[in-house]
N, C-alpha and C positions, 0 to 999 in steps of 0.2 A: 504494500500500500504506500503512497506519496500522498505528498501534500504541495500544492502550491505556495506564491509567497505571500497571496490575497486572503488564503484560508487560517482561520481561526477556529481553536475549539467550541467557545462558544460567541453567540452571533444573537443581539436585542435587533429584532424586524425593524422596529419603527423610534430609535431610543429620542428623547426626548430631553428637554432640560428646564427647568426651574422659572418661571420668569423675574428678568434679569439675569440671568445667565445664560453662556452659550458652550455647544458640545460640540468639539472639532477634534479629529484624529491628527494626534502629533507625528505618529511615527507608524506603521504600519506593523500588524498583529504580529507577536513572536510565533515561529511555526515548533517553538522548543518549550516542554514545559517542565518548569525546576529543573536545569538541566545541572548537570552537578559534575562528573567522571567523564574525563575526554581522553580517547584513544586513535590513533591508525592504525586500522586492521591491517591483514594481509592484503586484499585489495586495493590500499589506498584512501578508502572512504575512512570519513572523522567517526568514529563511533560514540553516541551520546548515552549518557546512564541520565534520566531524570525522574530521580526520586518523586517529586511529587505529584508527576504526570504520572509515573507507575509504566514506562515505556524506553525502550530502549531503537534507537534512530541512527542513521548514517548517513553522513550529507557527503554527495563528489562535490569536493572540492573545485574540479573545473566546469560544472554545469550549476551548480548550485541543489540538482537534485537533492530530496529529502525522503528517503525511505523507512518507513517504520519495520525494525526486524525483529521488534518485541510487545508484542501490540499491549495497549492497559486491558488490562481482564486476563492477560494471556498468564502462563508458570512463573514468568519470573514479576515479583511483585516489590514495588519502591529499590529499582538498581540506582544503588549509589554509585560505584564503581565498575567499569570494564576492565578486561587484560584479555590477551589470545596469548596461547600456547605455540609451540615451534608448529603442529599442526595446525593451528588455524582456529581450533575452537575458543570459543569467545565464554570467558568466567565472568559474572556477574555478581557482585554485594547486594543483597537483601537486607537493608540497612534495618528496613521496619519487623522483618521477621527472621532476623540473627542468623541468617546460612548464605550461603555461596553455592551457583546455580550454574551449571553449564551448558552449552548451544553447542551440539558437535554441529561440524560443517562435512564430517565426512560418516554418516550412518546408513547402515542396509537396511534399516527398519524409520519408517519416517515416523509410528509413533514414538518414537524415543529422540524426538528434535530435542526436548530442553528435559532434564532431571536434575533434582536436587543434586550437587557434586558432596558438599558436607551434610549431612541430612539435621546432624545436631544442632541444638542455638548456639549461634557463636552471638552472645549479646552485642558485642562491638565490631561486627562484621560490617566494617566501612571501606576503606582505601584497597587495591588490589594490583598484585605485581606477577608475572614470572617468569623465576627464573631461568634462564637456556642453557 
């Protein structure tokens, strides 16, 4: 899934303002929400952890494309942090539910996209690194 740069989560039909006051757009809608842990994966793309969107996104950098590769609602829930592996899979912080989640990029079974990697609470499961 993508987003454009016009798209916002959420969107008032008809917003209005106060009289005596007036409602003008400063800056155009962020397409990132709470974005917190930034990485470049193996492909190049910026990969985003945003905890309080509950979503994990990858922008090219030379098109501006915006691809959502963790959708909110999806396994991994409030990613603080990303890291890939020499392989390629992408480790994710579950900051609100104390574990670290993995995205293989190379599986024979497609329901096994994303599974718990530490299943314990790691209560301070924030920041994420690894090693080669």
């Amino acid at each position: 899934m993508s987003s454009s740069v016009r798209q916002a989560r959420y969107v008032a039909a008809n917003p209005t303002a106060a009289d005596g006051w007036r409602l003008e757009r400063l800056t155009a809608p962020s397409r990132l929400f709470g974005a917190n842990g930034l990485r470049t994966g193996p492909d190049g793309r910026v990969y985003v952890a945003q905890v309080t969107g509950s979503q994990i996104s990858a922008l090219d950098p030379g098109t501006g494309r915006l691809d959502t590769v963790s959708p909110k609602g999806g396994d991994i829930i409030a990613p603080d942090d990303v890291a890939f592996d020499p392989s390629g899979n992408l480790y994710a912080t579950e900051v609100m539910d104390g574990r670290v989640s993995i995205a293989r990029t190379q599986r024979p079974d497609p329901r096994a996209a994303r599974r718990p990697a530490l299943r314990q609470r790691n209560h301070r499961a924030r920041g994420s690194a690894v090693h080669r």
